[in-house]
Biopython code that builds the backbone (N, CA, C, O; Angstrom):
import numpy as np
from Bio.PDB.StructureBuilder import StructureBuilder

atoms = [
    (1, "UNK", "N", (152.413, 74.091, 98.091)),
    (1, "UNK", "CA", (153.275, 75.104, 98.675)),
    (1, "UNK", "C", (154.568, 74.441, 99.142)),
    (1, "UNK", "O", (154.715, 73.590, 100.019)),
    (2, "UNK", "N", (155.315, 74.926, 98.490)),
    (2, "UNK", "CA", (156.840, 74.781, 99.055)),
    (2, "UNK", "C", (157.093, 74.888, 101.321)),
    (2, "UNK", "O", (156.632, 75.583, 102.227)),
    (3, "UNK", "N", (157.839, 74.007, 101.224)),
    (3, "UNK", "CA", (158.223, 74.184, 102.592)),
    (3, "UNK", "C", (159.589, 75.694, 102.796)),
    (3, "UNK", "O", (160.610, 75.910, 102.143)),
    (4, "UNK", "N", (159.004, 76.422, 103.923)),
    (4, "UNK", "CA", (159.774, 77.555, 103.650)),
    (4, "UNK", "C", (160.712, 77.157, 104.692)),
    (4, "UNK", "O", (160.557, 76.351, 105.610)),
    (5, "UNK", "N", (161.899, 78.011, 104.317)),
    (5, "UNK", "CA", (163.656, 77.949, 104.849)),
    (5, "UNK", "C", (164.509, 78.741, 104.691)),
    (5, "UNK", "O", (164.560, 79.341, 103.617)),
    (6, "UNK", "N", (165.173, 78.921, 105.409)),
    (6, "UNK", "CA", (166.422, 80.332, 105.282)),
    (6, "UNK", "C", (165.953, 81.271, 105.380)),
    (6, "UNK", "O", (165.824, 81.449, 106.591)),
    (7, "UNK", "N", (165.398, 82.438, 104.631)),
    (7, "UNK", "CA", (165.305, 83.921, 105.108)),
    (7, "UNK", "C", (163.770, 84.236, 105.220)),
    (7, "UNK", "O", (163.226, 84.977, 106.039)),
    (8, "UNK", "N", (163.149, 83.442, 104.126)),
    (8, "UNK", "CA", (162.039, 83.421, 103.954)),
    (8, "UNK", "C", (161.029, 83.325, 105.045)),
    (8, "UNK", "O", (160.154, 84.170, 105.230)),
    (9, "UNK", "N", (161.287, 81.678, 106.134)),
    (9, "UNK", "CA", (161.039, 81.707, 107.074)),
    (9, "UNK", "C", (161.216, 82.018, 108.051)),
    (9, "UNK", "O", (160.718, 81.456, 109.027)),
    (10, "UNK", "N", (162.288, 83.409, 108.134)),
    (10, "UNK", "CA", (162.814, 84.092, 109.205)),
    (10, "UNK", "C", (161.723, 84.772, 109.422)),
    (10, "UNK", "O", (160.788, 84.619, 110.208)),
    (11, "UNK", "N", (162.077, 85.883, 108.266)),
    (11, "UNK", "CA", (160.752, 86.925, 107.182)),
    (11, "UNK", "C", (159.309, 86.296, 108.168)),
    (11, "UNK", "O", (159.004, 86.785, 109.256)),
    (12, "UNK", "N", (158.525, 85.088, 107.478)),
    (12, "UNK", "CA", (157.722, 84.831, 107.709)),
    (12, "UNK", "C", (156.987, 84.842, 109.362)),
    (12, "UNK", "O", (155.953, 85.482, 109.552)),
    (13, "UNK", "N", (157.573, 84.161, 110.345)),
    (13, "UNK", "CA", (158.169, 84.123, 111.866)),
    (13, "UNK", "C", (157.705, 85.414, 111.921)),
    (13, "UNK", "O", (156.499, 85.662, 111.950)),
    (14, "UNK", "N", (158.625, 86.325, 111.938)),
    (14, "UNK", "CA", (158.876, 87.736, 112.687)),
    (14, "UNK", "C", (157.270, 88.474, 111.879)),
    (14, "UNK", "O", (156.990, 89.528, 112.450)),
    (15, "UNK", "N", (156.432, 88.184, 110.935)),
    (15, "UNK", "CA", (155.030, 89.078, 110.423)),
    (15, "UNK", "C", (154.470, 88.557, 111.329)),
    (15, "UNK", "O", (154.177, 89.327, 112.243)),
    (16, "UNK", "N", (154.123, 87.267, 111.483)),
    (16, "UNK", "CA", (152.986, 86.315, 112.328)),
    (16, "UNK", "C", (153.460, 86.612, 113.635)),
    (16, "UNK", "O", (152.730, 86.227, 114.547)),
    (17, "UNK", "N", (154.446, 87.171, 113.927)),
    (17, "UNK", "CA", (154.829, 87.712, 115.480)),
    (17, "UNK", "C", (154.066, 88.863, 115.898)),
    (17, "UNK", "O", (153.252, 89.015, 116.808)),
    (18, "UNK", "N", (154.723, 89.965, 114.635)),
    (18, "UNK", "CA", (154.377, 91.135, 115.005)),
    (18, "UNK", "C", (152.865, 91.834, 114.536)),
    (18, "UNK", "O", (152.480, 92.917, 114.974)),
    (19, "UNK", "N", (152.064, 90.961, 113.521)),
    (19, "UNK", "CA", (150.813, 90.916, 113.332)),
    (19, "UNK", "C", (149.765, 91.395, 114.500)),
    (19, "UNK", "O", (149.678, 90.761, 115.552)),
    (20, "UNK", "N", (149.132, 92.333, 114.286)),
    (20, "UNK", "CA", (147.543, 92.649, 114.989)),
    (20, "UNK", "C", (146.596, 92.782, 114.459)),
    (20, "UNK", "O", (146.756, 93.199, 113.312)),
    (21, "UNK", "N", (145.438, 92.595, 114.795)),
    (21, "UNK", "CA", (144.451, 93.421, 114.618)),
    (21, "UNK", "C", (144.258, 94.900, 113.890)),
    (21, "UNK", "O", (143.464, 95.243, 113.014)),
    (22, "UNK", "N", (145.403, 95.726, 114.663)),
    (22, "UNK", "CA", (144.742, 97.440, 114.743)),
    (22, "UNK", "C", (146.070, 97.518, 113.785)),
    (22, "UNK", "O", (146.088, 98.423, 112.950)),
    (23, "UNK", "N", (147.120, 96.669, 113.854)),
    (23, "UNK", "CA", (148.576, 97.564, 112.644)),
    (23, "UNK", "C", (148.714, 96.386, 112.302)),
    (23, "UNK", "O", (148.180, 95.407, 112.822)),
    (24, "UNK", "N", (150.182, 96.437, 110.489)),
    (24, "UNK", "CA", (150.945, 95.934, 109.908)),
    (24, "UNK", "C", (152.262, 96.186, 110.451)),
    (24, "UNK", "O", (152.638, 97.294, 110.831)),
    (25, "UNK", "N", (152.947, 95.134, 110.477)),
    (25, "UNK", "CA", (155.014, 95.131, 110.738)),
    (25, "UNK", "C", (155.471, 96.128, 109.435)),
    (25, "UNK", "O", (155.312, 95.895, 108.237)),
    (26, "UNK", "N", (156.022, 97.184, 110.004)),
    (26, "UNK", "CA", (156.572, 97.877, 108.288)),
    (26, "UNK", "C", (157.904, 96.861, 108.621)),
    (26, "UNK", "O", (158.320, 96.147, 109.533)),
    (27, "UNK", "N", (158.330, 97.352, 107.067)),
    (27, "UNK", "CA", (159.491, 97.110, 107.198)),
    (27, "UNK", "C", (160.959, 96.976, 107.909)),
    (27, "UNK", "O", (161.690, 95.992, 108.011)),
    (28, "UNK", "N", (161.138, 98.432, 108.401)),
    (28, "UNK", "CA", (162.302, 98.199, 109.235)),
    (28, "UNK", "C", (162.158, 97.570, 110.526)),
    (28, "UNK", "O", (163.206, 97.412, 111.152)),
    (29, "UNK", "N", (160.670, 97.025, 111.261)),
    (29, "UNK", "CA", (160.955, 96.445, 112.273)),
    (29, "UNK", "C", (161.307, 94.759, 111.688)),
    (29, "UNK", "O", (162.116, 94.059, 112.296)),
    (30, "UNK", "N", (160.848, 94.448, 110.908)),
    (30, "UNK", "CA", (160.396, 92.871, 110.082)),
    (30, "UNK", "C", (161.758, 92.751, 110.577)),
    (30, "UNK", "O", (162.070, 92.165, 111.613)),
    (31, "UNK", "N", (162.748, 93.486, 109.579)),
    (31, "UNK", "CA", (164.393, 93.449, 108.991)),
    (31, "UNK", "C", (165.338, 93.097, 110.322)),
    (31, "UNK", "O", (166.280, 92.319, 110.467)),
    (32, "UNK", "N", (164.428, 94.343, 111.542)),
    (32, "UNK", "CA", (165.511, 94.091, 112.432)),
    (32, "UNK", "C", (165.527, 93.113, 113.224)),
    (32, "UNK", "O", (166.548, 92.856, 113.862)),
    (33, "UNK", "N", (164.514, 92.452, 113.328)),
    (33, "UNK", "CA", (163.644, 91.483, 114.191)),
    (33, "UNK", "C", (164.156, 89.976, 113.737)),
    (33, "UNK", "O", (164.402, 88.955, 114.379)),
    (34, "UNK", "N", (164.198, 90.279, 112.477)),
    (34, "UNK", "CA", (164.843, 89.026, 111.396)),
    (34, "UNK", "C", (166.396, 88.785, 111.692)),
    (34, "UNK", "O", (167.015, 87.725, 111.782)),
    (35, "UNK", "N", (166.737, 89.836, 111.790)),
    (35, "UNK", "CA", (168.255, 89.893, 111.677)),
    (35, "UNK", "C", (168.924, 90.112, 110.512)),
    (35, "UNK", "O", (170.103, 89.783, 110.382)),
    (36, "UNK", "N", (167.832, 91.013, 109.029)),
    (36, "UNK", "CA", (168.121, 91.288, 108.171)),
    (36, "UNK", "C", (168.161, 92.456, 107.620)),
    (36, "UNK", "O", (167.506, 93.393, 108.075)),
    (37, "UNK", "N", (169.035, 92.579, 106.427)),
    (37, "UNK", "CA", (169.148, 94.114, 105.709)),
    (37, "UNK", "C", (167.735, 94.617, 105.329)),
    (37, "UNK", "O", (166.744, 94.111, 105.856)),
    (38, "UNK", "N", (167.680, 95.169, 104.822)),
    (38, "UNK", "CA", (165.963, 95.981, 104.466)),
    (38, "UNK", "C", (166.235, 94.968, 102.894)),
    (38, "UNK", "O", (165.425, 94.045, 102.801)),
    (39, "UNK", "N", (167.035, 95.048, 101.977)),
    (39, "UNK", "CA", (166.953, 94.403, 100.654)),
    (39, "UNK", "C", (166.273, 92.904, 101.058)),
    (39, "UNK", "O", (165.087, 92.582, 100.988)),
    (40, "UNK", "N", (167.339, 92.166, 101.466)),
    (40, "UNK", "CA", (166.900, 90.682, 101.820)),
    (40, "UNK", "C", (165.469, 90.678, 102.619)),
    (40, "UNK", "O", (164.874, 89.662, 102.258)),
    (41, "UNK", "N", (164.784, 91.322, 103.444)),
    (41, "UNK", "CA", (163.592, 91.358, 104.082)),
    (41, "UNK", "C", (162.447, 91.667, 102.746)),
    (41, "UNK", "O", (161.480, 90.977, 102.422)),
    (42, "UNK", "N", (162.971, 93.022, 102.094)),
    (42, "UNK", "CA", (161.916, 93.413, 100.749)),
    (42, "UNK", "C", (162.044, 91.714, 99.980)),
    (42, "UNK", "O", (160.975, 91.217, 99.623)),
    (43, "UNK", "N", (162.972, 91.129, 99.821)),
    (43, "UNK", "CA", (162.866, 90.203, 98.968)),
    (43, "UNK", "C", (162.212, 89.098, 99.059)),
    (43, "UNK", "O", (161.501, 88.567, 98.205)),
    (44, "UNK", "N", (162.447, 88.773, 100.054)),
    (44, "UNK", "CA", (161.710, 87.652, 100.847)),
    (44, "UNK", "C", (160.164, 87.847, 100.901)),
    (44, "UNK", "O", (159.541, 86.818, 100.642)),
    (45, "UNK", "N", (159.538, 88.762, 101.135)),
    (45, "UNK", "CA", (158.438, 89.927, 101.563)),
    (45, "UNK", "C", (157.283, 89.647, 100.173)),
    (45, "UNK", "O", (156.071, 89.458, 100.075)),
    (46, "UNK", "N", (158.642, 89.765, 99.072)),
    (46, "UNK", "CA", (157.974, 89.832, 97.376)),
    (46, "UNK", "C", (157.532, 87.801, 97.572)),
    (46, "UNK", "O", (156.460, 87.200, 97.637)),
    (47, "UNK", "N", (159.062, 87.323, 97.605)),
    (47, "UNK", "CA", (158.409, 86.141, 97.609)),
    (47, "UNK", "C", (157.146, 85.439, 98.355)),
    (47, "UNK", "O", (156.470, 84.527, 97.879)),
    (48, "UNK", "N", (156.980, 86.018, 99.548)),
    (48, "UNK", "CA", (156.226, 85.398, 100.183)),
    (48, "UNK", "C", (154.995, 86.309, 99.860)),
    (48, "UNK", "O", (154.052, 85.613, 100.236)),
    (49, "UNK", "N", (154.583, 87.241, 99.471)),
    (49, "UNK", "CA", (153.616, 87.860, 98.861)),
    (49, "UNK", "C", (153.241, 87.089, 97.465)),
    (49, "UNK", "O", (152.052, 86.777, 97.540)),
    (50, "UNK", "N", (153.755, 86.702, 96.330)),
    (50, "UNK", "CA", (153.644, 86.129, 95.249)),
    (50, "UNK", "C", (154.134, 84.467, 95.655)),
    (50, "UNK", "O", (154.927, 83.825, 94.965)),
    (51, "UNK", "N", (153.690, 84.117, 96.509)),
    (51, "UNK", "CA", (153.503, 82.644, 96.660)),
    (51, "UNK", "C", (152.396, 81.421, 96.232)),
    (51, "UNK", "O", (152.687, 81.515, 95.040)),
    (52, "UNK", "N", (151.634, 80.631, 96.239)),
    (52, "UNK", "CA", (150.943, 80.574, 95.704)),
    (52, "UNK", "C", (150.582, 79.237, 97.086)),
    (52, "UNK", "O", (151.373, 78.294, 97.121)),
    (53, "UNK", "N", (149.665, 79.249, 97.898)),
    (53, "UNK", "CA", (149.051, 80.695, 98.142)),
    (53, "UNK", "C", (149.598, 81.531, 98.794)),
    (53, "UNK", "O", (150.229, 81.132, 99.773)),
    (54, "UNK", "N", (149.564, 83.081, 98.483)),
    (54, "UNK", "CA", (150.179, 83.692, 99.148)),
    (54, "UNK", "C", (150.058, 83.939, 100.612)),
    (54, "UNK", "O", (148.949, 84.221, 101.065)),
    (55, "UNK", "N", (151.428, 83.834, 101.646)),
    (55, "UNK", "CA", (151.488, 84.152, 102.833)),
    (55, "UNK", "C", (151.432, 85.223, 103.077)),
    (55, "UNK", "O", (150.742, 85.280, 104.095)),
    (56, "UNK", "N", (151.730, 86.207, 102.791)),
    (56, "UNK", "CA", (151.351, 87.483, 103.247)),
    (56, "UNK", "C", (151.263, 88.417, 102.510)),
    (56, "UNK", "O", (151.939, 88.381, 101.481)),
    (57, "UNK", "N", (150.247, 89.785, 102.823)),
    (57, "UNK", "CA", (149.260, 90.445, 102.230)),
    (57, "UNK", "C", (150.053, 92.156, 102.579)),
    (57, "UNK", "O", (150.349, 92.757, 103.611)),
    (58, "UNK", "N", (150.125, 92.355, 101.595)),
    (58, "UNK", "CA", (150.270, 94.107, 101.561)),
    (58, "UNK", "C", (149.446, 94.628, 102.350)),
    (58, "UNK", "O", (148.252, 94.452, 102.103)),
    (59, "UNK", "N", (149.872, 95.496, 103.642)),
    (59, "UNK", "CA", (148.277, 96.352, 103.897)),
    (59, "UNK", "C", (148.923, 97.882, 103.392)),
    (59, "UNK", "O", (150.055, 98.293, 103.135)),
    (60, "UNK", "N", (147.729, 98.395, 103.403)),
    (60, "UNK", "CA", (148.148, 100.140, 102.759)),
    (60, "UNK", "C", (148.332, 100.954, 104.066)),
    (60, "UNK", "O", (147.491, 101.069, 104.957)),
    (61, "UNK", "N", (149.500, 101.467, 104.034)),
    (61, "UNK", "CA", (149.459, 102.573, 105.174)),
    (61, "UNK", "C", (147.843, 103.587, 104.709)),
    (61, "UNK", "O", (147.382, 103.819, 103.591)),
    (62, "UNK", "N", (147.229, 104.081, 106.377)),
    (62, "UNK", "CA", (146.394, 104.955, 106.027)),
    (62, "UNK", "C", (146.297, 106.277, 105.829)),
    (62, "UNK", "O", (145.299, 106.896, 105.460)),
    (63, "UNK", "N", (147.665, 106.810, 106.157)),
    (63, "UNK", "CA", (147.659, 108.006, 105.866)),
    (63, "UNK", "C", (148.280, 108.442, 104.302)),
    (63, "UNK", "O", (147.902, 109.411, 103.644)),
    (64, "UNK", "N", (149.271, 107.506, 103.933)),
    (64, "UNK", "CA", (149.640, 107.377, 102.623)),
    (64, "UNK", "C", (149.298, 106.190, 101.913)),
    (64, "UNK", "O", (150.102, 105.263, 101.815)),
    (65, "UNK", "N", (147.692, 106.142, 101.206)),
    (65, "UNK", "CA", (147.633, 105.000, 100.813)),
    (65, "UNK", "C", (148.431, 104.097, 99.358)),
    (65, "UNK", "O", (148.222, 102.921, 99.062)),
    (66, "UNK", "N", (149.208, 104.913, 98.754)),
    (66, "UNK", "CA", (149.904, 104.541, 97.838)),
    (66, "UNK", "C", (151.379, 103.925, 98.125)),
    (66, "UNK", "O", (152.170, 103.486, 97.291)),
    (67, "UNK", "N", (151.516, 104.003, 99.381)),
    (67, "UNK", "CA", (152.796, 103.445, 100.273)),
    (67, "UNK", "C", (152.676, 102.019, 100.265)),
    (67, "UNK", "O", (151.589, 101.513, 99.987)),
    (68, "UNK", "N", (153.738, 101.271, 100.555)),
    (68, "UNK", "CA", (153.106, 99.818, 101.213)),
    (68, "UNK", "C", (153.696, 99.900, 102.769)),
    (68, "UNK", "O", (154.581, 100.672, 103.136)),
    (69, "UNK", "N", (152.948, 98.849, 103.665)),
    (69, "UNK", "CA", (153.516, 99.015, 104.633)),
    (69, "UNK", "C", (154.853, 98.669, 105.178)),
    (69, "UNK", "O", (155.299, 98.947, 106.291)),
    (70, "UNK", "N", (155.457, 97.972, 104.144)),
    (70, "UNK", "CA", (156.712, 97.681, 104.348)),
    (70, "UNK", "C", (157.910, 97.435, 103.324)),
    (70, "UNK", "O", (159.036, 97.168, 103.743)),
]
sb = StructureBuilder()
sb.init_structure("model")
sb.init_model(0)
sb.init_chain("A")
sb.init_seg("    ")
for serial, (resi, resn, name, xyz) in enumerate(atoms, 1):
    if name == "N":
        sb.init_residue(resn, " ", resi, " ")
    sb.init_atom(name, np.array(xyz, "f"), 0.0, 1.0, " ", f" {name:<3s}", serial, name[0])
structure = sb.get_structure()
């Protein structure tokens, strides 16, 4: 695994912050928390989802499970 830097590990920081138990960080809090646009947060989000191993995990919203949570 690559050592993470720049947005990625902003991204990364602000999930493992806002992480629980009972919810997922959607998106627009990740972004604002980061200090980023919603694009650069989705992007980062993909990378660090398709990492190998991956850092972080899609959860499904439960009321719309075809959503992602962020």
């Amino acid at each position: 695994m690559e050592d993470l830097s720049g947005n990625d590990a902003r991204v990364y920081r602000v999930v493992a912050e806002l992480e629980d138990a009972s919810s997922a960080p959607h998106l627009q809090d990740i972004a604002s928390r980061a200090g980023l646009d919603a694009e650069e947060t989705r992007a980062s989000l993909h990378r660090l989802m398709n990492s190998e191993p991956s850092l972080v995990h899609e959860t499904p919203v439960r009321a719309f499970p075809a959503t992602r949570s962020w």
